[in-house]
N, C-alpha and C positions, 0 to 999 in steps of 0.2 A: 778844420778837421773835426768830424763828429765823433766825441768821445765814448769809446764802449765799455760798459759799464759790468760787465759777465766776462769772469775769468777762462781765459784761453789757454790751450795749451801750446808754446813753442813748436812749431816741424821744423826738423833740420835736413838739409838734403843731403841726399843717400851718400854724397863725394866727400862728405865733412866724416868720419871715424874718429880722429882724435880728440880728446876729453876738451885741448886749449882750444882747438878749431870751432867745439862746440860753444864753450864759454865766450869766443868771441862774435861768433854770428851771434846768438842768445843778447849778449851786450848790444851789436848794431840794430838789434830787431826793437829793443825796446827805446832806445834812445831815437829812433826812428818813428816811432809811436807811443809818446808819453803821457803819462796817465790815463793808461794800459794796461791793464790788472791781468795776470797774466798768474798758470798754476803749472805748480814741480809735483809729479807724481811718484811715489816710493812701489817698491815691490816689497808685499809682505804676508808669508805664507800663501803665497798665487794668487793673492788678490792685491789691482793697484786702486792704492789709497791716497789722499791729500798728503803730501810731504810740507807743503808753504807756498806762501803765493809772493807774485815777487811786481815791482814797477816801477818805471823810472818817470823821474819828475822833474821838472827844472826850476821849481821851487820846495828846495825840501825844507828851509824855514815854515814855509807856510804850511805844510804838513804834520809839522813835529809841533804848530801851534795848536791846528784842527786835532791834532790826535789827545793830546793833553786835555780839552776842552770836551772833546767828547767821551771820554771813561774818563768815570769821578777817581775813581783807585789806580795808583800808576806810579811808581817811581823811575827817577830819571840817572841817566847814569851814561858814560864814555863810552865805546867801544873803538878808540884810536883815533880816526881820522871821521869821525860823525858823531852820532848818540844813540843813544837804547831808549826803548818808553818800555816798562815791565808791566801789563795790564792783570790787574789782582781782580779778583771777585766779590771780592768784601773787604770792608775797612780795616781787618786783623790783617791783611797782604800773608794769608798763609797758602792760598791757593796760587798758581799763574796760569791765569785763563791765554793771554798772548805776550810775545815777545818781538816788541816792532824797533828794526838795526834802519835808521836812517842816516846812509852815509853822504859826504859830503860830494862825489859827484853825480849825487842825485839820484841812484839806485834805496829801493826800500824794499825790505824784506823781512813778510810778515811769518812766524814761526807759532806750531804752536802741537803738543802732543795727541791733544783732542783734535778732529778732524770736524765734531761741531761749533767749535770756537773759529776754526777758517772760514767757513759757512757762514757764520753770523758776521765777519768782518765784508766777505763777499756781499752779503746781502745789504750793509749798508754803505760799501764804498761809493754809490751813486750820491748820497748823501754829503760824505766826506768828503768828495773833488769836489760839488756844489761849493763847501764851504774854503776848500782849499781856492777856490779860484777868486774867494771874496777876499781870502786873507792877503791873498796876491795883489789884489787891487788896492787894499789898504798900505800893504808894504810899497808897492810902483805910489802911491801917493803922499805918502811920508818921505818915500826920497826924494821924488820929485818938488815938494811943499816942505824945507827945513825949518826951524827954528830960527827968525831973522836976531834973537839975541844972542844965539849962539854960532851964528855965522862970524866969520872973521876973514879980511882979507888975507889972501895967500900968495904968493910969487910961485909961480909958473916956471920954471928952468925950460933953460931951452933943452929939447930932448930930440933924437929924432923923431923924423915924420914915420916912419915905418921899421921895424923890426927887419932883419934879413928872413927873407923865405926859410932859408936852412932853421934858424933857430926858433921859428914860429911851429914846423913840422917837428924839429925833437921835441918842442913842448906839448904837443900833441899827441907825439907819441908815447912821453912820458906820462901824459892822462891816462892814454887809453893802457897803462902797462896796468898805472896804480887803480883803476876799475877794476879791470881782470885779476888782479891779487886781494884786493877787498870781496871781489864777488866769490874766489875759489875760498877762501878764506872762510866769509859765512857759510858756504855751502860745504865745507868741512868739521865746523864745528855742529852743522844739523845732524851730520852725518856720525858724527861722534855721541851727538848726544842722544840721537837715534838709536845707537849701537847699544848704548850703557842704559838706555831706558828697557829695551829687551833684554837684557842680560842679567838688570835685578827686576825683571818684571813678577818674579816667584815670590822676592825679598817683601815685596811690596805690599802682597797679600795673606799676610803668617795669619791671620786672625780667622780668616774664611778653610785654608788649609788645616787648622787646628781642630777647627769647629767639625769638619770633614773627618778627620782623626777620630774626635770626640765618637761622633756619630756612627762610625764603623766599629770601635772599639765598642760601644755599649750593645748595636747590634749583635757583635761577636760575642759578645756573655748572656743576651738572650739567650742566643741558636743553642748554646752549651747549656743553659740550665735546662730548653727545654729537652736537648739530645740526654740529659742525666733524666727529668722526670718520665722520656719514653725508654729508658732504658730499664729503669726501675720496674716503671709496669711490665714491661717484656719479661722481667723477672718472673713477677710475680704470676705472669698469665703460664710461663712453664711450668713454674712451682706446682700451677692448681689444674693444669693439663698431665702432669705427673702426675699427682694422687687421683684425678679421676683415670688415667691409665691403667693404675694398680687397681680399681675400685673393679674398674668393667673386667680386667685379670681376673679377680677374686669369683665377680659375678657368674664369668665365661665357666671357669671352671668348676664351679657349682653346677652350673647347668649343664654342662656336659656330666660331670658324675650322677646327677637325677636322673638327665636322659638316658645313661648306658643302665642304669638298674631298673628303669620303667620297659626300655628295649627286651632287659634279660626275661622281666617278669609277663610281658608280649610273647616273648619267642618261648615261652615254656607252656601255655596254653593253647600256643597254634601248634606246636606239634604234640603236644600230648593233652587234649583238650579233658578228658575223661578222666585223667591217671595225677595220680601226684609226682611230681620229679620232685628229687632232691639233685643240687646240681656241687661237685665238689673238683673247686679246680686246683690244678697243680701246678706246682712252677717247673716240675723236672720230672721222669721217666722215677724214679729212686723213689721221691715223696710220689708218687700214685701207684707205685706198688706198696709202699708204707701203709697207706691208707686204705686199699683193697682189703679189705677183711669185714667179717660178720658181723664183727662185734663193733666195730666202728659205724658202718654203712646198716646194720640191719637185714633184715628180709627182701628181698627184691626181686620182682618178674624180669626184670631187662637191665639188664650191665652194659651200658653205650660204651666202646672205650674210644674218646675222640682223640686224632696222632697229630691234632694242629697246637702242638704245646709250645711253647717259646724255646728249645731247647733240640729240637726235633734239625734243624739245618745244619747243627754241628754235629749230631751224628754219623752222618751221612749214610755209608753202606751198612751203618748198625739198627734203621732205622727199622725194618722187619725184624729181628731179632728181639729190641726193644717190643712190636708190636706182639709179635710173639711171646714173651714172655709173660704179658701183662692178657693178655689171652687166656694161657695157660693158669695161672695165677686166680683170674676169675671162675673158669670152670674148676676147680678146685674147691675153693671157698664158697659160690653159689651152683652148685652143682643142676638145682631146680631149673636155676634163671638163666635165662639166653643171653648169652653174650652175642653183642653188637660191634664190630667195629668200624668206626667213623673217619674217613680221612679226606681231605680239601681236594687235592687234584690226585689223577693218577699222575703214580711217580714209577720210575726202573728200577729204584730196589725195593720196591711192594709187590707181592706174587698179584696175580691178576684175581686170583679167585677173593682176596684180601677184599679189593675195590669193588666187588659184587656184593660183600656181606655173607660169605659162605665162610 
């Protein structure tokens, strides 16, 4: 039979569902084709990965010889009813690159967390059965070629010729129970230690999570020094938007007060370009009959009396009267001078003659 040397995966047929049915085809398939490398796939996070590769051998001496001899770093050790080779990386044995369960009826079962360390066993198990099939030949000739010093005659009992049928099949079936319970057994304990390697998978890496810590914690007192030094200036840019606010206040209203006395000293030459005005305003109807007199005001051709005084909307229906008086008032005191009177719009309680200037 030509040995394949590339790991395969088990098909089970569709009829098989239960976990022992599968365990037991799985058993007949490899015993059926030994040394036959063969791979357990896991599911993990939606992606399937190497779980462990698995094959059976009918020389697992000659195995656990080749395996020893080929990784220098290894400790050996029981697992019941076979042996363990623990395959380390370095001569400190603080890392385990593989974990190879060679049981005694010839089931092997390679283990291992890294899915690159199954790969490198893959890649040189062509190698390994090479050497397994030597060690095989050495063991078939050492049995067959003993030691004539240590040979010694033996007495033979008579025994039967043959076993009963009945008791040759329970012992067969007692093989095939204790395979099946060795095999559930490793593939329990994968499965366990599979569990509990994701479960302190976090535990594992406190040093990289720290550093991560570190790193966002320093970030986050950046961001804040630099949120306190934009904040400052923001301060400071209102501060200096303030006082220029007040400054242009101060300026506006400067120039608005030039404007209205440059405006007044315009409007007093367009309408009386030739004549000197003296212009005297009043706040109220009271003060500019106060003020209407000779001796205040002096000589004068023309008394304007203008009725657009601030004061002029609350009087309302007193607003001619007011006009009137301050009429009267004028002709009076400047008896020479014409009196003028001046008022914004027609209004309803100014006589009409009023709004003509008669």
């Amino acid at each position: 039979m030509v040995t394949k040397h590339i790991a395969m995966e088990i098909l089970y047929p569709p009829k098989l569902r239960s976990a022992k049915a599968k365990k037991k085809h799985k058993l007949n398939v490899m015993r059926n084709n030994p040394d036959t490398l063969y791979v357990d796939f896991a599911e993990k996070a939606d992606k399937r990965v190497k779980n462990n590769l698995i094959f059976f051998t009918n020389t697992p001496k000659a195995w656990h010889s080749v395996i020893c001899k080929h990784y220098p770093h290894i400790q050996r050790g029981g697992i019941g009813k076979g042996s363990k080779i623990t395959v380390h990386e370095d001569e400190h044995l603080d890392s385990i690159v593989l974990n190879v369960n060679i049981y005694t009826n010839g089931t092997v079962l390679i283990q291992s967390t890294n899915e690159q360390s199954l790969d490198a066993f893959e890649k040189h198990f062509p190698d390994l059965n090479e050497e397994a099939e030597k060690e095989k030949s050495l063991l078939t000739t050492e049995a067959k070629d003993p030691d004539p010093e240590e040979a010694t005659p033996t007495t033979v009992p008579n025994l039967p010729c043959a076993a009963p049928a009945s008791s040759q099949s329970d012992t067969q079936h007692i093989r095939e129970t204790l395979a099946l319970l060795e095999l559930e057994f490793a593939e329990f304990r994968e499965l366990t230690l599979t569990r509990l390697s994701e479960a302190y998978l976090p535990l594992q890496q406190p040093d990289d999570q720290h550093q991560q810590c570190r790193e966002h914690n320093t970030a986050i007192a950046d961001l804040r020094e630099e949120t306190a030094a934009l904040r400052q200036d923001n301060q400071a840019l209102r501060a200096q938007l303030a006082s220029v606010k007040e400054d242009m206040q101060h300026r506006e209203k400067a120039f608005t007060m030039e404007l209205q006395r440059l405006r007044e000293q315009l409007q007093e030459h367009i309408y009386t370009p030739c004549k000197q005005v003296k212009v005297t305003r009043c706040s109220n109807t009271a003060r500019a009959l106060e003020l209407l007199k000779r001796d205040t005001l002096g000589s004068l051709n023309y008394v304007i009396v203008h009725t657009g005084t601030n004061n002029l909307h609350r009087l309302r229906q007193n607003t001619a009267h007011a006009v009137r008086r301050m009429a009267e008032k004028a002709s009076r005191e400047f008896p020479d001078s014409r009196v003028v009177i001046s008022t914004l719009l027609p209004r309803t309680d100014v006589p009409p003659p009023c709004h003509q200037g008669h």
